[in-house]
C-alpha positions as CSV (number, residue, x, y, z in Angstrom):
1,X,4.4,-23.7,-16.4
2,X,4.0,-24.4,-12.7
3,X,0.9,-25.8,-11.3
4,X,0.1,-24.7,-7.9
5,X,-0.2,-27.1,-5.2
6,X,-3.2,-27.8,-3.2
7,X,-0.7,-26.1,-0.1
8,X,-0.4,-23.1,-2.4
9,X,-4.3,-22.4,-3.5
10,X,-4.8,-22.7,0.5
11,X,-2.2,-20.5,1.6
12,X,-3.0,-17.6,-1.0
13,X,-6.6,-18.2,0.0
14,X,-5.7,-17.5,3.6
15,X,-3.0,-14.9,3.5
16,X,-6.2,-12.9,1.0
17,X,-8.7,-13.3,3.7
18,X,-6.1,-12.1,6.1
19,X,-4.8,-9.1,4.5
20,X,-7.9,-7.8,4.0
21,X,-9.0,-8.2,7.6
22,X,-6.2,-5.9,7.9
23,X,-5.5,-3.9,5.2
24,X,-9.4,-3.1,4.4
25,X,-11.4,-4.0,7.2
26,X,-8.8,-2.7,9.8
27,X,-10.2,-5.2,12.6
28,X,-6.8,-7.2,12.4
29,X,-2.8,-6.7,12.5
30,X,-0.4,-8.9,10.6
31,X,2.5,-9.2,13.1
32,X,4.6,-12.2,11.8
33,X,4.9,-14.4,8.4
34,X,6.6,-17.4,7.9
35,X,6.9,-19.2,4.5
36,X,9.4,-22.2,5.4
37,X,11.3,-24.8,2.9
38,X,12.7,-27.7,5.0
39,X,15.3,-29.1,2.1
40,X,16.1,-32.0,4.2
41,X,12.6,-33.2,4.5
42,X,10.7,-31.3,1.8
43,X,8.0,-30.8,4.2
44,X,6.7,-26.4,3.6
45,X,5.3,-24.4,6.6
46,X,3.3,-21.3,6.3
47,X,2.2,-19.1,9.5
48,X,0.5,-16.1,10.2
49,X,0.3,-14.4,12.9
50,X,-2.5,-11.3,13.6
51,X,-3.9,-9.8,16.7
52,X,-6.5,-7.7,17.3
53,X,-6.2,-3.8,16.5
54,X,-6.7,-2.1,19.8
55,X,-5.1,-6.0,21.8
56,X,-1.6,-6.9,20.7
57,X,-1.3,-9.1,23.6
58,X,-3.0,-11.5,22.3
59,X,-2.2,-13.5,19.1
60,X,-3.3,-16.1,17.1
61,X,-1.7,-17.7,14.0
62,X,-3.1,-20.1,11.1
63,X,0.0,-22.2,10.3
64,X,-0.6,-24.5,7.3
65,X,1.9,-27.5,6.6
66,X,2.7,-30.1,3.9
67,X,5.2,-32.9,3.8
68,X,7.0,-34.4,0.9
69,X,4.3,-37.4,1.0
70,X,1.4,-35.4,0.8
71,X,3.0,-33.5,-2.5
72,X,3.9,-36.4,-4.2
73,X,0.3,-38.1,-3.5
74,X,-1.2,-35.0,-5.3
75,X,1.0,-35.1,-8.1
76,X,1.4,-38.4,-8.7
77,X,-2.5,-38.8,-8.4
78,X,-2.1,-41.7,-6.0
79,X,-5.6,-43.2,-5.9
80,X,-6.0,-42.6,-1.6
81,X,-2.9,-40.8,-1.1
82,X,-2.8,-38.2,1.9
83,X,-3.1,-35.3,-0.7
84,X,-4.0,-32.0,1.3
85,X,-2.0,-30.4,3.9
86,X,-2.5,-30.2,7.8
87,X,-4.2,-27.0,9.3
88,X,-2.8,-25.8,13.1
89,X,-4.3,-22.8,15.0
90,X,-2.0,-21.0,17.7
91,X,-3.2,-18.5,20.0
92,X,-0.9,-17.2,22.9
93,X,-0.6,-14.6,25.7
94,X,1.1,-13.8,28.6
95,X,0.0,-13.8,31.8
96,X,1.2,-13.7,35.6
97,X,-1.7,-16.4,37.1
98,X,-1.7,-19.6,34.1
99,X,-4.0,-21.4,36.3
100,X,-6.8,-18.9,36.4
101,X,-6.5,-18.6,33.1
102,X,-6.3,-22.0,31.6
103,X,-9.5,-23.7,32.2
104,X,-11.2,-20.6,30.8
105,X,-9.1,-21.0,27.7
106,X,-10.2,-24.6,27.2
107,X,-13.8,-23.8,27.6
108,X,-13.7,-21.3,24.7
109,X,-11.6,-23.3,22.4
110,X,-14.2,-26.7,23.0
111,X,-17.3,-24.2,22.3
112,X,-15.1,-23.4,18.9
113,X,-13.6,-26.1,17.8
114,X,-15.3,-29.3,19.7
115,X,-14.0,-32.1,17.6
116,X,-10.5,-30.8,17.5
117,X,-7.2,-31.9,19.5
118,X,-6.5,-28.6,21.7
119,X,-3.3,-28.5,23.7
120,X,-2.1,-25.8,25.9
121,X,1.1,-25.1,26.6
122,X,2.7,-23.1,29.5
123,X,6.5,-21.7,29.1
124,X,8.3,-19.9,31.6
125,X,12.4,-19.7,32.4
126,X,13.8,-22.7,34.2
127,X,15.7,-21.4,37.4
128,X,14.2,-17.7,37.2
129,X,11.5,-16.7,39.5
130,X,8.9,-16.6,37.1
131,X,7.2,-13.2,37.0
132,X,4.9,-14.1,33.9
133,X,4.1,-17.4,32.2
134,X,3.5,-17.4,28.3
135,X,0.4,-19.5,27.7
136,X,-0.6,-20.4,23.7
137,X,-3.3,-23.4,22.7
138,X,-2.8,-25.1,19.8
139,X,-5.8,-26.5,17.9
140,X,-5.0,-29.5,15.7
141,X,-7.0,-30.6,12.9
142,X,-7.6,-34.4,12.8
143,X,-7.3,-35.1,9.1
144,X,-6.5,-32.9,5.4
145,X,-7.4,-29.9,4.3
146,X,-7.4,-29.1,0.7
147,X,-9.6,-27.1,-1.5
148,X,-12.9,-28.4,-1.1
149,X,-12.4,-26.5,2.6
150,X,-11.8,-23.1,0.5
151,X,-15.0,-21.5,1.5
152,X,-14.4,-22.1,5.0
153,X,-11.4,-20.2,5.1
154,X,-12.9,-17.2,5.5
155,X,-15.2,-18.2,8.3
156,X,-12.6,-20.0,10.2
157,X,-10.4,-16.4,10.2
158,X,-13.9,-14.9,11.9
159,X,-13.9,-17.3,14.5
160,X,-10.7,-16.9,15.5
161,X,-11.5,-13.1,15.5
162,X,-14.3,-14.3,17.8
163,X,-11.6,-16.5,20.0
164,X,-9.1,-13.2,20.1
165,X,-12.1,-11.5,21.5
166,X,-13.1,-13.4,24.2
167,X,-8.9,-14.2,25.3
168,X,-8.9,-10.7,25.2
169,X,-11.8,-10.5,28.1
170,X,-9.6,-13.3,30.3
171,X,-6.3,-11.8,29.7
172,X,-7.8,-8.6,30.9
């Protein structure tokens, strides 16, 4: 019989408190899923990708990840092995003026997540006169996650509810 991994528990965990964020409480839309097997490396990547209802220019995604070492820690019970997996946060727009923008961004992503790596990133087309930038900031988790986080799960999805809301008041 299979035994679920510790990446499994955590990504039916999150895809529940999603889906009902949009299938029951309406507050959310699901608008991409991604449920990746890297055969070359072993590594699995899971992202989901919501916006707000009545904002779909603003998205955020929980993307959850687990190499081959992490799997074979947790199996083979190594005694201090990296078991867990590693928990990113994406949240992008698109916007004509990055730089107003940007330092706004940062300010609500250190209120949320203060201990966390936060990158932002700015894309635009090389050698076209760009008429809108796409901006996203990635929040990195500094260790693990496994299932002793399970309860925070769902309060992590309501704070990045809270973070679309308040993008949505600088995107405009």
């Amino acid at each position: 019989m299979f035994d679920p991994t510790i990446y499994d528990n955590l990504k039916v965990a999150i895809e529940n408190v999603l889906y009902d964020l949009d299938n029951l409480d309406e507050c959310i839309q699901i608008t991409g899923r991604r449920d990746q097997l890297e055969m070359a490396s072993m590594s699995r990547e899971f992202g989901l990708q919501f916006c707000l209802r009545e904002q779909a220019g603003v998205t955020a995604e929980v993307i959850l990840k687990s190499s081959l070492e992490t799997i074979a820690a947790e199996i083979l019970e190594t005694p201090g092995g990296p078991a867990g997996c590693e928990l990113e946060l994406r949240f992008a727009f698109t916007t004509k003026e990055p730089e107003a923008c940007c330092h706004d961004i940062q300010e609500v992503m250190q209120e949320n997540w203060p201990d966390q790596l936060i990158l932002q990133h700015i894309h635009y087309i090389f050698g076209e006169s760009p008429m809108s930038f796409h901006v996203s900031a990635n929040i990195y988790f500094g260790r693990h996650v496994n299932e002793e986080q399970m309860h925070d799960i769902p309060v992590l999805c309501d704070r990045m509810i809270h973070v679309l809301n308040k993008l949505k008041e600088i995107h405009g």
